[in-house]
C-alpha positions in Angstrom: -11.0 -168.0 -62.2 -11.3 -171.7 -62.3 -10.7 -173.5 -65.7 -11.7 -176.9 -66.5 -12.7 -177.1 -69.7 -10.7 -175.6 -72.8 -11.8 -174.7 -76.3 -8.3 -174.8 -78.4 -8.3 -173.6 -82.0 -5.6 -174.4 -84.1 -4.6 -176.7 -81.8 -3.9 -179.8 -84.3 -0.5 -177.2 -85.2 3.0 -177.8 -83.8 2.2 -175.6 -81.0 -1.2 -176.9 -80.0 0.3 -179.9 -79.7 2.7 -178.8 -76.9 -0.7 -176.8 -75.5 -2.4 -179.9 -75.4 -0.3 -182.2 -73.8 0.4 -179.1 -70.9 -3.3 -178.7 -70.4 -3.9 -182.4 -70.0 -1.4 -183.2 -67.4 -2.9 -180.4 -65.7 -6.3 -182.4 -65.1 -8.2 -179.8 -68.1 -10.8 -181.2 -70.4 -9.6 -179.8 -74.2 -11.7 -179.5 -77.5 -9.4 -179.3 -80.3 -12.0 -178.8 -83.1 -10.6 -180.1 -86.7 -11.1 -180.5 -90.4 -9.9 -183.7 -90.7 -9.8 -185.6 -87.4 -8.3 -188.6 -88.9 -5.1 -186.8 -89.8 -5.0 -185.9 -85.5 -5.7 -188.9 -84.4 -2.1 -188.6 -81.8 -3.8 -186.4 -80.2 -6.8 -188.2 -79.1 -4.8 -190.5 -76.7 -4.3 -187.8 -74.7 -6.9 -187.9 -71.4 -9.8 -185.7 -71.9 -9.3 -184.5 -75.1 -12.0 -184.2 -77.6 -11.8 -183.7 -81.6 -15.0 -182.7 -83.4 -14.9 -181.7 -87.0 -15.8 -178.6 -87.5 -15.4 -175.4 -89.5 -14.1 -172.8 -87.4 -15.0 -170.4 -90.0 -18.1 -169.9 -89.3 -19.3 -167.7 -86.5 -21.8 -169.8 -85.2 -20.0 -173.5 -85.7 -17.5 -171.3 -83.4 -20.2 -169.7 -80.9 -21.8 -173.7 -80.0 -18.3 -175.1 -79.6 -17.9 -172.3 -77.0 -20.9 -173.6 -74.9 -19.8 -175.6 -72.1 -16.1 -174.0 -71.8 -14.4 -172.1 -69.6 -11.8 -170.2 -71.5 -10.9 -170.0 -75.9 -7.5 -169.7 -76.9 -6.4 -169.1 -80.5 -3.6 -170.3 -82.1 -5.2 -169.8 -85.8 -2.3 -168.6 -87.8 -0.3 -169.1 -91.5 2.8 -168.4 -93.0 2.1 -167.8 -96.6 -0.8 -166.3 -99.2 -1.0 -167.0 -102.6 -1.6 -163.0 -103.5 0.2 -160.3 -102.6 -2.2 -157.5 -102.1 -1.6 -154.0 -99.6 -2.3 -154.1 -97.3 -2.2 -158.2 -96.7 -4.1 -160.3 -99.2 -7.4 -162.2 -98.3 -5.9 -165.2 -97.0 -4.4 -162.9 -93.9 -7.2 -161.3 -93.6 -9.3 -164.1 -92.9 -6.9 -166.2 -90.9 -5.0 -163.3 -88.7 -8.1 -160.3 -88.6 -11.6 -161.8 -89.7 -11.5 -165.1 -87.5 -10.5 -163.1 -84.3 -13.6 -160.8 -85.1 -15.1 -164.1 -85.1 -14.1 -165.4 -82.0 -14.6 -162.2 -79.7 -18.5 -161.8 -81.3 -18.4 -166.0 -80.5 -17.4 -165.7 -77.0 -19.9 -163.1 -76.2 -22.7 -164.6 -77.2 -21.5 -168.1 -75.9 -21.1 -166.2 -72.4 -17.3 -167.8 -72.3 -15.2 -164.7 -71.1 -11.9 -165.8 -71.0 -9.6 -165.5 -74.1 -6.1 -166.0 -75.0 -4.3 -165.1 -78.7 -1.7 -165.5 -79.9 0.2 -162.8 -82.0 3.6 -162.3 -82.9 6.8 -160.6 -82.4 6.9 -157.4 -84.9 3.1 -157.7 -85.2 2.1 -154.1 -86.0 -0.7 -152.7 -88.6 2.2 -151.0 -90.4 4.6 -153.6 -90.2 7.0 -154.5 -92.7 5.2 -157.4 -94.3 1.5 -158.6 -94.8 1.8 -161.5 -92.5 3.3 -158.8 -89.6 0.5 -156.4 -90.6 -2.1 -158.7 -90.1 -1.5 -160.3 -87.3 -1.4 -156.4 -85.7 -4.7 -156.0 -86.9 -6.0 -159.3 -85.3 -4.5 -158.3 -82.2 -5.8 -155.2 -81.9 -9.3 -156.8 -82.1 -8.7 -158.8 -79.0 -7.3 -156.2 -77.1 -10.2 -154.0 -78.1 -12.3 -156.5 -76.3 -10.8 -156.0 -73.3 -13.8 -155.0 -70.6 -16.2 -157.1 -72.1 -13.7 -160.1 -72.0 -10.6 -161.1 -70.0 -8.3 -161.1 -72.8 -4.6 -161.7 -73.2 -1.8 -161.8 -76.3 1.2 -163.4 -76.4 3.8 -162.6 -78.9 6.4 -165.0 -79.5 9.7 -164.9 -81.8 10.1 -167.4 -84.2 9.7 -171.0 -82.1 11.5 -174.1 -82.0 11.1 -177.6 -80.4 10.3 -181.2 -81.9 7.8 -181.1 -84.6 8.7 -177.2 -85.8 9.4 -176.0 -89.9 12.5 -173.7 -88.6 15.4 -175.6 -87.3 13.9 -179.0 -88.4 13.5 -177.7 -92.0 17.0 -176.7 -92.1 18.2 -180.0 -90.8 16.2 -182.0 -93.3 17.4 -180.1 -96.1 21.3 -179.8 -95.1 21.3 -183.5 -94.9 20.5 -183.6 -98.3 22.2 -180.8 -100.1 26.1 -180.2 -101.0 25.4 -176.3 -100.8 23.0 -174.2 -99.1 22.3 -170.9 -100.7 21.4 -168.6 -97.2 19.5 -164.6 -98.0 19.2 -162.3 -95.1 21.8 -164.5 -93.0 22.1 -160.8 -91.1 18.4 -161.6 -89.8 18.2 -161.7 -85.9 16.4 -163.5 -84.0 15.3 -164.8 -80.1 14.2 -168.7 -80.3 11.8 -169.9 -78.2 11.1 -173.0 -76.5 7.7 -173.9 -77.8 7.1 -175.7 -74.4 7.9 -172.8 -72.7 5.5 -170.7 -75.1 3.1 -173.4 -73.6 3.4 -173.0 -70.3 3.2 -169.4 -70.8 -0.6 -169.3 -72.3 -2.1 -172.6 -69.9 -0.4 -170.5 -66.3 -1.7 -167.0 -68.0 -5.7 -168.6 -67.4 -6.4 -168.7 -64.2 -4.1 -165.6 -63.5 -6.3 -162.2 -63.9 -3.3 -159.9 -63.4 -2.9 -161.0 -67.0 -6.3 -159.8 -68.3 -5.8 -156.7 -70.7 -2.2 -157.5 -70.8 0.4 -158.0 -74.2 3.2 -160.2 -73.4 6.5 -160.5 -75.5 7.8 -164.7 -75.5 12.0 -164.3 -76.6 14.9 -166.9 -75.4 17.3 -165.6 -73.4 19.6 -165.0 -76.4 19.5 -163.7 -79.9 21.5 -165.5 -82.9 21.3 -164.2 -86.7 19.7 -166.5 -88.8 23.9 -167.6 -90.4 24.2 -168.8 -86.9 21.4 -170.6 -86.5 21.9 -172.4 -89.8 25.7 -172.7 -88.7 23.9 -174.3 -85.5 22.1 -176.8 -87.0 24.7 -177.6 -89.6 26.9 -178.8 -86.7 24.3 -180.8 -85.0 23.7 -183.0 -88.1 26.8 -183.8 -89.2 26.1 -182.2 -92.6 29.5 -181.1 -94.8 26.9 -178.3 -96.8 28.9 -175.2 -97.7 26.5 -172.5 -97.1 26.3 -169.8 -99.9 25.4 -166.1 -98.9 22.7 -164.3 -101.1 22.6 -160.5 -102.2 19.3 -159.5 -100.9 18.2 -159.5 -104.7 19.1 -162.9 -105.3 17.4 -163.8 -101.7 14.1 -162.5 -103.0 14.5 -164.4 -106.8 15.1 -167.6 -104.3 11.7 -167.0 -102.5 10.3 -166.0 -105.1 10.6 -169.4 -106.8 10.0 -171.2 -103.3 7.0 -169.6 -102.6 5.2 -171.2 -106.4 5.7 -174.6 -104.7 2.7 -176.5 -103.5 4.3 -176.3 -99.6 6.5 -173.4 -99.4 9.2 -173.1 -97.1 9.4 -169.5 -97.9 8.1 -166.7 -99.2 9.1 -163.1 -100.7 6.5 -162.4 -97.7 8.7 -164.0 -95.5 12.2 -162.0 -95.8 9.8 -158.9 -95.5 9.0 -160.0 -92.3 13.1 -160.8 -91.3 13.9 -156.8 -92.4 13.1 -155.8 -89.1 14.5 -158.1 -86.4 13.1 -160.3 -84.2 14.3 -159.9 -81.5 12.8 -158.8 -77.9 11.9 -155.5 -77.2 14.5 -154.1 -74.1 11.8 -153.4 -71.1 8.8 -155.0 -72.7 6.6 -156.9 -70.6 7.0 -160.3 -69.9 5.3 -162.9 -68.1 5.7 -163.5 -64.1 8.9 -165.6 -63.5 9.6 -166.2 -67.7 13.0 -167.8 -67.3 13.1 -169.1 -70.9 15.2 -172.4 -71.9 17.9 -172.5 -74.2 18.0 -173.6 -77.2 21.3 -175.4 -76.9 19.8 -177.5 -74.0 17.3 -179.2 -76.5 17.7 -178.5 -80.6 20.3 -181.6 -80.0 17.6 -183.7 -78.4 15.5 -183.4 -81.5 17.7 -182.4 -84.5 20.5 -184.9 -83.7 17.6 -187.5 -83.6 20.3 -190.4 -84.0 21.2 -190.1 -80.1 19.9 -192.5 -77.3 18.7 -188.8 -75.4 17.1 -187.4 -78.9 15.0 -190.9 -79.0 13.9 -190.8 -75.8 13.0 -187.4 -75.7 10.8 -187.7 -79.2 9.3 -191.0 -77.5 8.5 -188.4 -74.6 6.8 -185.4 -76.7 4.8 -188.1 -78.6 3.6 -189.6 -75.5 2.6 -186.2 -73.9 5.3 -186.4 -71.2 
């Protein structure tokens, strides 16, 4: 299958980004369609990318920004909903179910036959929160499709990498604070290199043994989220005492995040972390995954003050 021409959605997010810069150095045109182009303007330096505004939301905005391209891949996804309804509220719905039914009916009738999604780790109709229920749902639509289009799913733990809202966030706020209060520091999970989760969907295009296929994206080792906090203490220099919460207390604390106009987290949230994410023991992976550690780069990017952390940010921001 040859691919020169790529329709990305949700590619103005911290992943896209990484997508983006893979798919230009590989010589393929990109159409990131946005809301507001002027807050993505980094990305249009890029060669042969293309920004349109446009409202993904509707079906047939979606089916004539497929015409012309050679392959779709979805990236569409969010963290938090303002309701809590079983069993996800309407702000998962449309995001993680109704906009993949909107893509498959799109690629159809725009004749583009090649389509990658992106799920997640734990995704599962009766998963244990509404984001993980969700995004089972929506990947079950694509799957579906399989036959009338060459589909494929990736599901990646939680990833990290310059530009993320996991280890980043903690930085930013142990820099600040004398005390961290930490809930569900028992929480496991297998990092990801978002570069790698990049190379994973731009090789997986032109490869048809993975059409039909669901492919798990894990580091090569699991940490629980204390650790990982621990981690990222260390890299900053930060003297935070970090405070361990009773699992009551956890959900009071994201309870009163979550009313914030930006939430770093949600009751939704620690539902998700009550079942682990961590890889699956012989669950598929793709050809020749050989995932990168995240002690080889979270110092490049969270210890920011170092001549290899500069360079390497100068690096990502120039799509090299």
């Amino acid at each position: 299958m040859d691919i020169k021409k790529v329709l990305l959605l949700g590619g103005s997010g911290f992943v896209g980004t990484y997508i983006v810069n893979r798919l230009s150095q590989r010589g393929i045109e990109v159409t990131v369609p946005t809301r507001r182009r002027e807050r993505t303007k980094a990305l249009i330096i890029q060669p042969g990318v293309t920004m349109p505004e446009a409202d993904i939301r509707c079906e047939k905005t979606l089916t004539e920004l497929m015409r012309g391209h050679d392959a779709v891949i979805n990236l569409v996804g969010i963290l938090h909903s303002r309701d809590v309804v079983l069993p996800y509220s309407r702000d998962f719905a449309e995001a993680h179910v109704e906009l993949p039914k909107k893509i498959v009916a799109a690629c159809k009738a725009a004749g583009v036959s090649r389509l990658v999604h992106m799920s997640a780790l734990n995704a599962d109709p009766k998963g244990t929160s509404e984001y993980l229920r969700s995004k089972g749902d929506g990947e079950a639509v694509v799957l579906a499709a399989q036959g009338e289009l060459d589909v494929t799913v990736f599901r990646p733990s939680v990833i990290f990498g310059l530009g993320d809202s996991f280890l980043s966030m903690f930085a930013a706020v142990l820099k600040k604070v004398p005390f961290f209060p930490l809930g569900f520091g028992h929480a496991r999970f297998q990092p990801v290199w978002a570069a790698d989760v990049a190379d994973a969907f731009v090789d997986s295009l032109r490869d048809a043994s993975t059409f039909g296929q669901a492919y798990e994206l894990v580091g090569p080792k699991v940490y629980t989220l204390r650790e990982l906090v621990d981690y990222t203490r260390e890299l900053t220099g930060s003297t935070a005492t970090i405070i361990p919460l009773s699992e009551g207390w956890a959900y009071l604390q994201a309870g009163l995040m979550w009313l914030a106009p930006n939430p770093m987290l949600s009751p939704d949230n620690l539902r998700s972390m009550e079942k682990d994410s961590v890889g699956v023991p012989g669950a598929q992976a793709p050809a020749n995954w050989q995932p990168t550690a995240l002690e080889s780069i979270a110092p490049s990017y969270i210890a920011l003050n170092t001549p290899k952390g500069k360079l390497d940010s100068f690096r990502f921001r120039a799509g090299r």
